[in-house]
C-alpha positions as CSV (number, residue, x, y, z in Angstrom):
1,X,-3.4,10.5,-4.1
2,X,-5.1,12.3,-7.5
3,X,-2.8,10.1,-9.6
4,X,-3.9,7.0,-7.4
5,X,-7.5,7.6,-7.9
6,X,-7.8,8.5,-11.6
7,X,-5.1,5.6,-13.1
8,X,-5.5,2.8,-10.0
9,X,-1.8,2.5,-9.6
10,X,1.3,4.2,-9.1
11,X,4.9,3.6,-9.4
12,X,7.3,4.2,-6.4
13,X,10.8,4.1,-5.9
14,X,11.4,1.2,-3.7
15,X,15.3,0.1,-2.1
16,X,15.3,-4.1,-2.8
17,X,18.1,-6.0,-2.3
18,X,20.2,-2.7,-1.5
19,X,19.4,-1.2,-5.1
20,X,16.3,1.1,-6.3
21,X,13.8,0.2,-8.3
22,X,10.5,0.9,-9.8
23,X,7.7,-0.7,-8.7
24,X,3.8,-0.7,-9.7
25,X,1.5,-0.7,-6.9
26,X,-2.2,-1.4,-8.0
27,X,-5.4,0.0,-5.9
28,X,-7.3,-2.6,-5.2
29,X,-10.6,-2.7,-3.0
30,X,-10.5,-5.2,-0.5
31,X,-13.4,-7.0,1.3
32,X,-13.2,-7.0,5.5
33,X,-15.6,-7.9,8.2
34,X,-16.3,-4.2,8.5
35,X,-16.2,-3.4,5.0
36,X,-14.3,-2.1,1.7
37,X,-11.1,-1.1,2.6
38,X,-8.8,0.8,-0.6
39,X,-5.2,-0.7,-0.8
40,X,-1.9,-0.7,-2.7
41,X,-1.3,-4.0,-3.6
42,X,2.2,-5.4,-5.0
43,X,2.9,-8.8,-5.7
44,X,6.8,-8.5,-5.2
45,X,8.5,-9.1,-2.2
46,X,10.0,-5.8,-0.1
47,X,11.8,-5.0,3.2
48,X,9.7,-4.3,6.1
49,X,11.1,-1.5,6.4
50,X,10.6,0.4,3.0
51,X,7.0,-1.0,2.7
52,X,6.1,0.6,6.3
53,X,7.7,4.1,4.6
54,X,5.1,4.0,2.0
55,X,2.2,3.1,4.0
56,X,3.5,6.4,6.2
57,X,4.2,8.7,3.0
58,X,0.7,7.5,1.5
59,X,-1.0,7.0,4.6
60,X,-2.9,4.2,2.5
61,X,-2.6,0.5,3.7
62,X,-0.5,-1.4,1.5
63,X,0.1,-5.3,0.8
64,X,2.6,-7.4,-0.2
65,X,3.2,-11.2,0.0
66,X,4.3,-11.2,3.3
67,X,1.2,-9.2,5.0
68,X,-0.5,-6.0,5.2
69,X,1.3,-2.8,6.4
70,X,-1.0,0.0,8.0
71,X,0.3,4.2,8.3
72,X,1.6,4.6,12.3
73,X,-1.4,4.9,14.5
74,X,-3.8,3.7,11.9
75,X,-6.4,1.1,11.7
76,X,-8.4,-0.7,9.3
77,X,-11.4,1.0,10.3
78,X,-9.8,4.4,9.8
79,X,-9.9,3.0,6.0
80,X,-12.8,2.2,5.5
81,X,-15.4,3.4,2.5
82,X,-18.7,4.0,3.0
């Protein structure tokens, strides 16, 4: 979280297309109805399954092409910044 705040991305080891790889996710603020929500953004395309392990391991929303994961028993609210 530390590295997160201070450089605005990291790089995680992501499975895609049954091989690992390094990928940059950026911290972005977004805009909601309730307010500024921080999120790892990515613009490449990843398995539901591996992007729903890094919202959980994070516990940060994350976003990818194909929609916006949230940690288990999370909401948007829970997220956001005052």
């Amino acid at each position: 979280m530390e590295k997160i705040e201070k450089d605005s991305q990291i790089s995680i080891r992501v499975k895609r297309s049954g091989m690992y790889q390094k990928i940059i996710f950026k911290a972005v603020d977004e805009t909601s109805a309730g307010g500024t929500v921080r999120v790892l953004k990515s613009d490449r395309q990843i398995d539901m399954a591996e992007v729903e392990r890094i919202a959980e391991e994070l516990q940060m929303p994350v976003r990818i092409p194909s929609g916006l994961f949230m940690p288990k028993g999370k909401m948007m609210k829970d997220f956001m910044q005052d």
